[in-house]
N, C-alpha and C positions, 0 to 999 in steps of 0.2 A: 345470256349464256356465257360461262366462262369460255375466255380462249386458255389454247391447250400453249403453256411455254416450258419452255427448259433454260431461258437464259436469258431475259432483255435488259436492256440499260434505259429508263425514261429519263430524261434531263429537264427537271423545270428552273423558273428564276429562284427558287429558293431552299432548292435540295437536288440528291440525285438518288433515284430508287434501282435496285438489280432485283429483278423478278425472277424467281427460281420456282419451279412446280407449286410447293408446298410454302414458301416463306417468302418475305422479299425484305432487301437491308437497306433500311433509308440510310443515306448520311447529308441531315440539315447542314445547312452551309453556313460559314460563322458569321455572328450578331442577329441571324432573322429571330424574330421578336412572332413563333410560331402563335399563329389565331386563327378563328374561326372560318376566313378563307382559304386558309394555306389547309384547314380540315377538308372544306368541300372538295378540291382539288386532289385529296388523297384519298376522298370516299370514292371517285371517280374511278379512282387508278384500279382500288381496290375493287368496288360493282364490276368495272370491266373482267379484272384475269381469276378474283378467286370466290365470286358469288351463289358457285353451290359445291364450292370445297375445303374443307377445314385448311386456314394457312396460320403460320406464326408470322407476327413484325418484329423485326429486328432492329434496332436503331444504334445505328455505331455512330459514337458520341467520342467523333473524331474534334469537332470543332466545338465553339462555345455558342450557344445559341440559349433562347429560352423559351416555354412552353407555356400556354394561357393554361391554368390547371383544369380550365373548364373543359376544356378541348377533352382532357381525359376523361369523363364524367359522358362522351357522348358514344360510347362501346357500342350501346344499340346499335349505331350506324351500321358495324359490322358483325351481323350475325354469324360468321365463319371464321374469324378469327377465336383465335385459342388460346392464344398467351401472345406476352410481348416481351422480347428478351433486351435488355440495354448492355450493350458493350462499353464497357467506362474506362478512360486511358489515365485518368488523373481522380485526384481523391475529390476533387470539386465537382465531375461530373457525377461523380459514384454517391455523394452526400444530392447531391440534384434529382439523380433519381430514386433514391429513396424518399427524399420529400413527393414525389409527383406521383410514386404508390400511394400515397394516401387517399387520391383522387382517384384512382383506375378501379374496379370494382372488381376485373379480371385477374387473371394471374399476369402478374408482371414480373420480373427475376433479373436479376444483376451477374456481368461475367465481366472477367481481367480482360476475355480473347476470345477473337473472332468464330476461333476452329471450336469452343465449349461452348459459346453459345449456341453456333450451329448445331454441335450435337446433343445438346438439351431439346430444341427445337423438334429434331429425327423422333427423340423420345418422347417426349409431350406427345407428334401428332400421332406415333406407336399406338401408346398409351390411352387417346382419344380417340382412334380406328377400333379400337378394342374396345373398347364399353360402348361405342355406338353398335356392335356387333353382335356385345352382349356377354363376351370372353370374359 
């Protein structure tokens, strides 16, 4: 059963998540070398707060880190995620994750800024309330 939040901060060794209703914004911490454990640990996060309600990930690609591509290839995991927005501060993160959409199968989508991604996010799960509705 999902818990009901409006606002947590999780701190692990190798990132920091902020859990919002409907989204939560990882920001990986710089040089982790993200794999297949550091997935089980955010399938975790994820079964616990958003396991029977549409949420978007957000990953603000404040530092330099890198992602096993396979990782992305495991969407199954979360059947309630909806999209995954990447906030990119540098042209090297913005070139990074357009390579790592080619492994995502989901919608995945690039922003300059925190506050458009957010509200891309508002719209996608809009947008995904509404045709599960039938609108």
């Amino acid at each position: 059963m999902s818990s009901p939040i409006t606002h947590k901060v999780i701190e692990l060794d190798f990132a920091t998540f902020e859990l919002y209703e409907n989204y939560v914004i990882s920001t990986i911490k710089e040089g982790v070398a993200f794999d297949l454990p550091h997935l089980e640990k955010l399938t975790d996060i994820f079964n616990q707060y958003f396991s029977e309600k549409p949420f978007v990930s957000i990953a603000n690609r404040q530092y330099d880190y890198t992602i096993n591509p396979t990782c992305l290839m495991h969407s199954d995991l979360f059947p309630t995620l909806i999209g995954i927005g990447v906030v990119c501060y540098t042209p090297s993160a913005l070139e990074t994750a357009k390579f790592e959409k080619n492994f995502y199968k989901g919608i995945l989508e690039t922003f300059a800024s925190m506050e458009e991604c957010i509200d891309w996010s508002k719209t996608l799960l809009a947008t995904h309330t509404s045709k599960k509705a039938g609108l």
